[in-house]
C-alpha positions as CSV (number, residue, x, y, z in Angstrom):
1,X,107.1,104.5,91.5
2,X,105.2,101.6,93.1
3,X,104.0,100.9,96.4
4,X,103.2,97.7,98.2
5,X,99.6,97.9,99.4
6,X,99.5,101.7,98.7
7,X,102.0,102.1,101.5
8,X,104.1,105.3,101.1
9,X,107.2,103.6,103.2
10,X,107.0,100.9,101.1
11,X,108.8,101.5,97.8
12,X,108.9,98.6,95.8
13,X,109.8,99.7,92.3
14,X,111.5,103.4,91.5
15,X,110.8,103.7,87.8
16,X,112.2,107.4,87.5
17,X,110.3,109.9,85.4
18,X,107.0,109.9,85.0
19,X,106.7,111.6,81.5
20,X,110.1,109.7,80.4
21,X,108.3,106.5,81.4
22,X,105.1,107.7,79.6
23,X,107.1,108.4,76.3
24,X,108.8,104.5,76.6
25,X,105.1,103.1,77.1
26,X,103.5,104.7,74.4
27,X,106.4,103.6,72.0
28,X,106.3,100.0,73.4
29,X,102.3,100.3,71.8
30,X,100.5,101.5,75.1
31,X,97.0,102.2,73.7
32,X,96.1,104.0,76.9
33,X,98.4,105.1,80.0
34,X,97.4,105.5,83.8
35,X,98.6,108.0,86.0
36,X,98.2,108.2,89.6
37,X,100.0,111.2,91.6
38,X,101.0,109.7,95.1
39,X,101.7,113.0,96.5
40,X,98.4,113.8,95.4
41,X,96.9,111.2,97.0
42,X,98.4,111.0,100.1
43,X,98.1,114.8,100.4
44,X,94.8,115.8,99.0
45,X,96.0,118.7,96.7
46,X,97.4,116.9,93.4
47,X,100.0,118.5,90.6
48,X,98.5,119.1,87.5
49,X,102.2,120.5,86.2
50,X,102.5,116.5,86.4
51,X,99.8,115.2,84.4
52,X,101.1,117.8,81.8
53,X,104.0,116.8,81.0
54,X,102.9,113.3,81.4
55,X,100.1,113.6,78.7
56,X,102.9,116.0,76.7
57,X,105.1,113.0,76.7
58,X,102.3,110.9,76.1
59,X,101.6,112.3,72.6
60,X,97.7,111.6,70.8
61,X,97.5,108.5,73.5
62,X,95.1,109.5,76.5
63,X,96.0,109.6,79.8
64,X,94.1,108.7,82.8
65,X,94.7,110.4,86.1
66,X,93.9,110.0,89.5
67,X,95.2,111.1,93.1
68,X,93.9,113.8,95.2
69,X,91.1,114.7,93.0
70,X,88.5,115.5,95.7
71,X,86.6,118.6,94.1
72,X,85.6,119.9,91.1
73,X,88.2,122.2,90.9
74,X,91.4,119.6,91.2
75,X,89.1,117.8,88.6
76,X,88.5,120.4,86.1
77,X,92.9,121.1,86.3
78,X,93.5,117.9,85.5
79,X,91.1,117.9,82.7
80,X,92.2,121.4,81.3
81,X,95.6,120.0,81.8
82,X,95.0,117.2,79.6
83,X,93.4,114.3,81.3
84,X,90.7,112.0,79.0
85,X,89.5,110.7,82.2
86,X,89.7,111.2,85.9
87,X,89.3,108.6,88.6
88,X,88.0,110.1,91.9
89,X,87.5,107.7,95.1
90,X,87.5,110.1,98.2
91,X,85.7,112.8,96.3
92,X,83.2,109.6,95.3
93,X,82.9,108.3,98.4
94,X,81.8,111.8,100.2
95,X,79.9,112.4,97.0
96,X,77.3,108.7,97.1
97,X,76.0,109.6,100.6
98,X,74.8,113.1,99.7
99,X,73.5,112.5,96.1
100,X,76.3,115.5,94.5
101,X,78.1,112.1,93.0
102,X,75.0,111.8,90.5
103,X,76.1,115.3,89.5
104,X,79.2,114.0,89.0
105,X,78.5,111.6,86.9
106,X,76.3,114.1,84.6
107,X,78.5,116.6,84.2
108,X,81.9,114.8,83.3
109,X,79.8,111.6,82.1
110,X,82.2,109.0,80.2
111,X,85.5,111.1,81.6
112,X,85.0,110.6,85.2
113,X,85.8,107.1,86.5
114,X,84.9,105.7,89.7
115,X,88.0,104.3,91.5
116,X,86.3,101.4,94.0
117,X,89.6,100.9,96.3
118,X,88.9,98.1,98.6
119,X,91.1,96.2,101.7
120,X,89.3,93.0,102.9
121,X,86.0,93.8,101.3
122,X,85.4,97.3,102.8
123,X,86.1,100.6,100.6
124,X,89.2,102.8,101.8
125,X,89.4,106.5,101.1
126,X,92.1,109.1,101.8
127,X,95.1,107.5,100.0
128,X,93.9,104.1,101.1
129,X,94.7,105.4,104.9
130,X,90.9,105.8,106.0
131,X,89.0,102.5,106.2
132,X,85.3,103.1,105.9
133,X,82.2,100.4,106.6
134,X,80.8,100.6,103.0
135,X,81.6,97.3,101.1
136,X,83.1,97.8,97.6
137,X,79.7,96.0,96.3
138,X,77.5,98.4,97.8
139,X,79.3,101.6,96.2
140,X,79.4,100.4,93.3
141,X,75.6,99.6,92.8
142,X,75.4,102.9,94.3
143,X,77.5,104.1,91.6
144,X,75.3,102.5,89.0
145,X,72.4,103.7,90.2
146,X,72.8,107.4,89.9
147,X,74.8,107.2,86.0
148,X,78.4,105.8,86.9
149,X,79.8,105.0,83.5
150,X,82.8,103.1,84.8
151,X,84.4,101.7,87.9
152,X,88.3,101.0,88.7
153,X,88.6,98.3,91.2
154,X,91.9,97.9,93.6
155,X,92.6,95.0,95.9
156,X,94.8,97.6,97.9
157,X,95.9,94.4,99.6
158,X,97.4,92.6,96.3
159,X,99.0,96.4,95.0
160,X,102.1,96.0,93.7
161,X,102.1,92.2,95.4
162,X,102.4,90.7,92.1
163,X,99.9,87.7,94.0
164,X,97.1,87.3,91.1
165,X,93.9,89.4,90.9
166,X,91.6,89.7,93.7
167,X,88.9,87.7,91.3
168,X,85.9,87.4,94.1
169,X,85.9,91.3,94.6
170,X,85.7,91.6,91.3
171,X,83.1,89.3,90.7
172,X,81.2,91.1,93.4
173,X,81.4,94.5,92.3
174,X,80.6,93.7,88.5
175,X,77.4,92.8,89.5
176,X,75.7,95.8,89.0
177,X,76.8,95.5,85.0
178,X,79.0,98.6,84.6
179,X,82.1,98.3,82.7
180,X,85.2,97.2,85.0
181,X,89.2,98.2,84.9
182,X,90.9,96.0,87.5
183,X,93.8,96.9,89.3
184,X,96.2,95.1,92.0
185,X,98.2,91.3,92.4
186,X,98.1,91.2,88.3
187,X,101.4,89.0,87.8
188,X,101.4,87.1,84.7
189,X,100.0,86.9,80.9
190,X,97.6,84.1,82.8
191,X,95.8,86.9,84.9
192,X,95.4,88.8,82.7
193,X,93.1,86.0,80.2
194,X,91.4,85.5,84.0
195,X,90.2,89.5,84.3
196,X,89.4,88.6,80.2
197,X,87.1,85.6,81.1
198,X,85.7,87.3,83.8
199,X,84.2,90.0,82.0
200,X,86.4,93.0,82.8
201,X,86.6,95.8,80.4
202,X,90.5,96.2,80.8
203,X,93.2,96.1,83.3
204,X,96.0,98.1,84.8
205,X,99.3,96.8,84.7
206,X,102.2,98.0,87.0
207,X,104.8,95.9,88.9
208,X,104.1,92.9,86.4
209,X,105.8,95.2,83.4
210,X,108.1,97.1,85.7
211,X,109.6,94.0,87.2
212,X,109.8,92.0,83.6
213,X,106.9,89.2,84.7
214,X,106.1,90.1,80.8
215,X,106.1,93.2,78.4
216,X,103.7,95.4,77.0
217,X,103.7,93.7,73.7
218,X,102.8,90.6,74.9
219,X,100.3,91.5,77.3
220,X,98.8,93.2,74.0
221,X,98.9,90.4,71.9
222,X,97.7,88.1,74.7
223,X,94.9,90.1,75.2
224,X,94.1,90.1,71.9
């Protein structure tokens, strides 16, 4: 399922089954597959039944899950359920202003990501419904500075938009050097060579390949 601007009421694409879709990706040469549970999200208490059959499905390619994963606990089911890596943003978030986020980072080191979800410049938390004052920039030097291997970055306003990358954000939140995945507006095999150029480690895809803008093949060999 995709949303437009992470809005629940706003259904853009119904895609069906999560581990059916997961088994069509991977055979269509999906190196890597990314898994967010919106109930998680929106709720606070995700489903790791659903990352299981989702990383079942997905066979020896890793899964990367995120949604609702606000304590070490949620984390630790979705890594015992089969996660390679989890992206936490709330949990993050509460985490940088009382230094627990550099434990954090030691303890699940290159398997915990950083999601850095941002509207207008300024972090949002709580399934993108709570608007905070920190600017995406700021968190993720703060990030960086206590061991932060990696950093997701959503324009929540270009989500499942299909309007292009939000490239300043990302210029401004690379800054700090650590390794980028960009997320939101992507739209065509062009954006995608943009994020490329611009440094970015990788990108999530979502709308653009349920919609047909291109397939996963050719975003491959694009890339490439």
């Amino acid at each position: 399922m995709r949303l437009s601007e992470g809005r629940r009421e706003h259904v853009t694409i119904e895609g069906g089954d999560p581990a059916s879709a997961a088994a069509r990706f991977v055979s269509a040469g999906a190196g890597r597959l990314h898994l967010v549970d919106l109930d998680g999200a929106f709720s606070g208490t995700p489903t790791p039944a659903l990352v299981e059959r989702v990383v079942a499905a997905a066979g020896d390619v890793p899964v990367q899950v995120g949604g609702g994963l606000r304590d070490e606990r949620a984390i630790d089911a979705a890594l015992e359920a089969g996660a390679a890596r989890v992206l936490v943003g709330t949990a993050a978030l509460a985490a940088v202003t009382d230094s627990s986020l550099s434990v954090l980072a030691k303890r699940y080191a290159e398997r915990l990501v950083v999601a850095v979800d941002a509207r207008d410049g300024k972090v949002v938390a709580d399934g993108w419904t709570t608007e905070t004052d920190l600017t995406a920039a700021e968190l993720a030097r703060r990030c960086a500075a206590v061991g932060v291997r990696r950093l997701l970055v959503t324009s929540t306003r270009r989500d499942g938009s299909l309007s292009g990358p939000d490239l300043p954000l990302l210029r401004d939140v690379m800054e700090p050097g650590l390794p980028v995945l960009a997320a939101g507006g992507i739209a065509s095999l062009d954006d995608l060579a943009k994020l490329r150029d611009l440094g970015c480690e990788g990108a999530i895809v979502g709308s653009a390949l349920w919609s047909g803008r291109f397939t996963l093949p050719e975003a491959l060999a694009y890339s490439a």
